[in-house]
C-alpha positions in Angstrom: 114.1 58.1 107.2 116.9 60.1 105.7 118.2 59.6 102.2 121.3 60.4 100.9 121.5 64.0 99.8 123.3 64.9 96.2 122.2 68.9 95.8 121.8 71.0 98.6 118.5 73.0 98.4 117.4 76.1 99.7 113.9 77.4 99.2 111.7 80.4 100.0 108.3 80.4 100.7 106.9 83.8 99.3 104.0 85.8 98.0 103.0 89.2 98.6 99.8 88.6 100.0 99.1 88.0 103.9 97.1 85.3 105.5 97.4 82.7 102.8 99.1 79.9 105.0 102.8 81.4 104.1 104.3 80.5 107.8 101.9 77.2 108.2 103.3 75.9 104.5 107.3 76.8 105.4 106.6 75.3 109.1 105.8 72.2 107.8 107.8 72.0 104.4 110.6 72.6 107.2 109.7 69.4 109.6 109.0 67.0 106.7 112.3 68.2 104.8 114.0 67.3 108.2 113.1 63.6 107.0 115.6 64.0 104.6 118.6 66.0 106.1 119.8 68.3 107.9 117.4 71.4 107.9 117.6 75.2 108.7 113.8 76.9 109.1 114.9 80.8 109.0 112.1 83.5 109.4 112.6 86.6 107.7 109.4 87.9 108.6 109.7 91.1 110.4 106.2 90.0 112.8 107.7 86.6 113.5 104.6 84.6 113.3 106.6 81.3 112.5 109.1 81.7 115.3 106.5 82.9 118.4 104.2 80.4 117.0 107.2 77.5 117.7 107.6 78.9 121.0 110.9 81.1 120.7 109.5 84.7 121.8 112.3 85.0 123.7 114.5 84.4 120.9 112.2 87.2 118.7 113.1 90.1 121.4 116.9 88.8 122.0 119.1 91.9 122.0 121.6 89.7 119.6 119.7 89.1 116.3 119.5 88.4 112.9 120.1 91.8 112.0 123.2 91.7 113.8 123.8 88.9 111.5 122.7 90.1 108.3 124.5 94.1 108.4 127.9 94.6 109.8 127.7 93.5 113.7 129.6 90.8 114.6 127.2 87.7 115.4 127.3 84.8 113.3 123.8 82.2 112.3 125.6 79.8 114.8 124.7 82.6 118.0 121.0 83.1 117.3 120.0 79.9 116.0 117.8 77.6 118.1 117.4 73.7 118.3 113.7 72.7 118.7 112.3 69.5 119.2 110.8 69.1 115.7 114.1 67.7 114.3 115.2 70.8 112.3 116.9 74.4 113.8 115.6 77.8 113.9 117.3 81.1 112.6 114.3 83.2 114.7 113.3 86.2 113.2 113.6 89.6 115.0 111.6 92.7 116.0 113.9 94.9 114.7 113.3 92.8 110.9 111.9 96.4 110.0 114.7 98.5 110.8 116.9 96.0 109.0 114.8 96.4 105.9 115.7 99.8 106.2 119.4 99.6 106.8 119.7 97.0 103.5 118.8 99.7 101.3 121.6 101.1 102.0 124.5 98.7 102.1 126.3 97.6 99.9 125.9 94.4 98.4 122.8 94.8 100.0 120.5 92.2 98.3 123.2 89.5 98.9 123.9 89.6 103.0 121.1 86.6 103.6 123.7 84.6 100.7 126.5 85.6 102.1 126.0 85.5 105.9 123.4 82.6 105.8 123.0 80.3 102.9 126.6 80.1 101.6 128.2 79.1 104.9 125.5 76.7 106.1 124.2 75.0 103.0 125.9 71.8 102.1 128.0 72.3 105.2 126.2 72.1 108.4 122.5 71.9 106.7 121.1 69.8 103.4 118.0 71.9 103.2 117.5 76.3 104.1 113.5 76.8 104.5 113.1 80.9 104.2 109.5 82.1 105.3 109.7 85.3 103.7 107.9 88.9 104.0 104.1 89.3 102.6 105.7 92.4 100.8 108.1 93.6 98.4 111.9 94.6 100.2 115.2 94.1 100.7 114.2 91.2 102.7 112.6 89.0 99.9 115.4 90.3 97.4 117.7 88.7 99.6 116.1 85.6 100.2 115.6 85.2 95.9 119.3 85.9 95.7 119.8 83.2 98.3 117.9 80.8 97.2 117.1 80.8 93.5 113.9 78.8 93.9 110.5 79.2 95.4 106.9 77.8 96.5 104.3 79.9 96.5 101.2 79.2 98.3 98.0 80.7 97.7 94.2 80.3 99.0 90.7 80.0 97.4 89.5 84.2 97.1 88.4 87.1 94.7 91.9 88.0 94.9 93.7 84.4 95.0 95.0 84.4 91.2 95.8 88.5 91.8 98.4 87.4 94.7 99.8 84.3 92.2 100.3 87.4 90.0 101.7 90.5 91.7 104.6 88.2 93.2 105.5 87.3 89.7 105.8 90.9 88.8 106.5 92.8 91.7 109.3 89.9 92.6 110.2 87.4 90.6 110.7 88.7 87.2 112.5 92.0 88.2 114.7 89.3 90.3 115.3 87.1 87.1 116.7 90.2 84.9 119.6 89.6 87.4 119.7 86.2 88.6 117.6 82.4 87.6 114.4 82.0 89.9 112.7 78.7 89.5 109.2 78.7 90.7 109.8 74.6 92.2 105.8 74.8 93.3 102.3 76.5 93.3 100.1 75.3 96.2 96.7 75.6 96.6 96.3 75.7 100.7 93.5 76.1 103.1 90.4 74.9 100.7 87.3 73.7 102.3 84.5 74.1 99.3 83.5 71.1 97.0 84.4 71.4 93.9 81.8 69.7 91.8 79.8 72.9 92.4 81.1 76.9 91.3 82.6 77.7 94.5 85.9 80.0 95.0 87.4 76.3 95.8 86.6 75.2 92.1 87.8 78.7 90.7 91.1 78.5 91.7 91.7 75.0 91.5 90.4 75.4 87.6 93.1 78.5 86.8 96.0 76.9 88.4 95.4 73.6 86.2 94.4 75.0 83.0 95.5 78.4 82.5 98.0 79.0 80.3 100.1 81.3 82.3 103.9 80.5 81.7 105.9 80.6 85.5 109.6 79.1 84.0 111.1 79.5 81.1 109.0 77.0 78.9 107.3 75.8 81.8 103.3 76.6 82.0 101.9 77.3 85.8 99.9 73.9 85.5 103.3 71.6 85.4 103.9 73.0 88.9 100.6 72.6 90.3 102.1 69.4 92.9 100.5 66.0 92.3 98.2 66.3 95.3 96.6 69.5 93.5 96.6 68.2 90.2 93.4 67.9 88.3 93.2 67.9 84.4 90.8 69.6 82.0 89.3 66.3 81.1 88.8 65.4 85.0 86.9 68.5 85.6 84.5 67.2 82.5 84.3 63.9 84.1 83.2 65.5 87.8 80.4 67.9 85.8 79.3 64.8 84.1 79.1 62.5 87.3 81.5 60.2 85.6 84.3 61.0 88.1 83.9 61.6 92.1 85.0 64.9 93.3 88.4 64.9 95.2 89.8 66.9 98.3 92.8 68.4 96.4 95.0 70.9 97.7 95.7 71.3 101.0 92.5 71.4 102.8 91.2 73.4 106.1 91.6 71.6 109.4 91.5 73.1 112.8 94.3 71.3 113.4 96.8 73.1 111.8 95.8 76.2 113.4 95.9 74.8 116.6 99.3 72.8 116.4 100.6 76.8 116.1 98.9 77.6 119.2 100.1 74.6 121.0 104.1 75.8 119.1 103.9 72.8 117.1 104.5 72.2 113.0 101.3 69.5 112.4 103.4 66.2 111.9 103.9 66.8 116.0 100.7 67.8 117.0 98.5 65.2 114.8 100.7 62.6 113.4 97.8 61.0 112.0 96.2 64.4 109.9 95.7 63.3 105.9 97.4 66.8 105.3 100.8 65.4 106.7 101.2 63.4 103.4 101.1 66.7 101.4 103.1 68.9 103.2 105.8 64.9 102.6 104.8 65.8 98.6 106.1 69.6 98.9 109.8 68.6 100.3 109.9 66.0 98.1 109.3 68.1 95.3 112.3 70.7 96.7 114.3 67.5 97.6 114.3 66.9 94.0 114.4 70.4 93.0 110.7 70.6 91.1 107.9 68.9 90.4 108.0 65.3 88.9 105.1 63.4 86.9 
C-alpha cells in the first residue's frame, strides 16, 4: 500500500568491495520502496549487473545512454529510462559507464552531473524515492552518486575481509565526501549469512563487530545504532545464546537460492517468491530510508 510521502529520499547502495549482494540489496530495496511511492532504480555500475539481470540488455548497449545524460549530449533521464513490471522504473546503466568515468574527471562540476541531470529534476517531482546501485570502486561515479544523494546503505557479507570492506568505504569514500558535503550512513546490512551463530563461525564474527564495536559511522552515532532491527543482536543476547539461555536467531539477511535465481529469471525476489522470509527484510530496509534512518 502507499503512504503518503513528506521527504523525498534518495539513497545509494555502495561499498568498495565486489560480490557482497550490492545489486541484489538495491534491486529489492527498489521494489519494496515502490510500496511506498513513486520509485526510480538507477544503475551506475559500469558492468550492469542490476539492469541485464532485470532483463534490459538491450537498454545496456543502446546507442542513447546515461552518459549521454550525465556529460554534455543532449538526452534527458526521461529517453533512457524503462518501465518494468516490478512497479518501479529503470535508469539502465551503460557499457560505455567506463568511459564516462573517464570523461567526469574532467568536467566541470564534475562530481555534481548525477544531481543535476538526475536526482534534482526527478526527486519530489516525478519520483518519491531514487535507488542508486553504485560502483564496487572508488570514482567519479560514486562521488556523484554521494553528492546526489547524501545518504547510504552499505551491505556487507560474513568473510576474513567483511569488516575491511565496512572500512575502506568509510575512508576511501565517505569521509573525504563529508569534508565537502553531509553523508548519513541510513543502514549497515549484514546480507548473504548462512552459518549458526551459537558456534565461532565467520557468520558470528561479523554479526558480533557490527553490534558491539565501537566504531562511530555519524556524527555521534556508533555503527551498532544502524545495524537494522532484523540484524540486531545485543551484547547481553550473545551471553544468553553461549549460555543456552537464549535460542540462536537467523539475523541478517540470510542465503537462499532464491534470490540468486529470481536474477536469472530478471526478477527482484518479492516477484519471483512472494512468500521468501527474506521479503520482510528487504520491507525493514525501505522503511528505514522511508524514514530516513533507523528507528528503535
Amino acid at each position: 500500500m502507499e503512504t503518503s510521502i513528506e521527504t523525498p529520499q534518495a539513497v545509494s547502495v555502495v561499498i568498495l568491495k565486489g560480490g557482497v549482494g550490492k545489486s541484489t540489496t538495491s534491486m529489492n530495496l527498489a521494489r519494496q520502496l515502490a510500496e511506498h511511492g513513486q520509485t526510480l532504480f538507477a544503475d551506475l555500475d559500469p558492468n550492469g549487473h542490476a539492469t541485464n539481470g532485470l532483463g534490459f540488455e538491450d537498454a545496456y548497449q543502446n546507442t542513447t545512454n546515461l552518459g549521454d545524460v550525465i556529460l554534455e549530449g543532449d538526452a534527458t533521464p526521461g529517453d533512457i529510462i524503462q518501465t518494468t513490471d516490478h512497479g518501479f522504473d529503470l535508469l539502465p546503466s551503460s557499457n560505455t559507464l567506463e568511459d564516462v568515468e573517464k570523461d567526469l574527471a574532467g568536467a566541470m562540476q564534475g562530481s555534481a552531473r548525477v544531481k543535476s541531470k538526475i536526482v534534482d529534476p526527478l526527486l519530489g517531482e516525478e519520483y518519491d524515492f531514487v535507488v542508486f546501485d553504485c560502483p564496487a570502486y572508488p570514482g567519479m561515479l560514486n562521488n556523484n552518486a554521494l553528492v546526489a544523494t547524501g545518504n547510504v546503505i552499505i551491505p556487507i557479507e560474513p568473510g576474513s575481509s567483511a569488516i575491511g570492506g565496512y572500512k575502506r568505504t568509510m575512508e576511501r569514500l565517505i569521509e573525504p565526501a563529508r569534508e565537502y558535503i553531509d553523508v548519513d550512513v541510513l543502514a549497515v546490512v549484514p546480507n548473504k549469512l548462512s552459518d549458526r551463530i551459537d558456534q565461532q563461525t565467520e557468520d558470528r564474527e561479523l554479526l558480533e563487530n557490527l553490534n558491539t564495536a565501537s566504531y562511530e559511522v555519524n556524527d555521534g552515532q556508533s555503527l551498532q545504532e544502524v545495524v537494522p532491527t532484523f540484524a540486531r543482536i545485543t551484547a547481553e543476547e550473545f551471553d544468553r545464546i553461549d549460555a543456552g539461555e537464549m535460542q540462536a536467531p537467523k539475523p541478517g539477511i540470510r542465503h537462499r537460492s532464491a534470490l540468486s535465481r529470481s536474477l536469472q529469471e530478471n526478477q527482484p525476489l518479492q516477484e519471483y517468491d512472494p512468500d521468501s522470509d527474506q521479503i520482510q527484510y528487504y520491507q525493514e530496509l525501505a522503511e528505514i530510508v522511508a524514514n530516513g534512518g533507523v528507528n528503535r
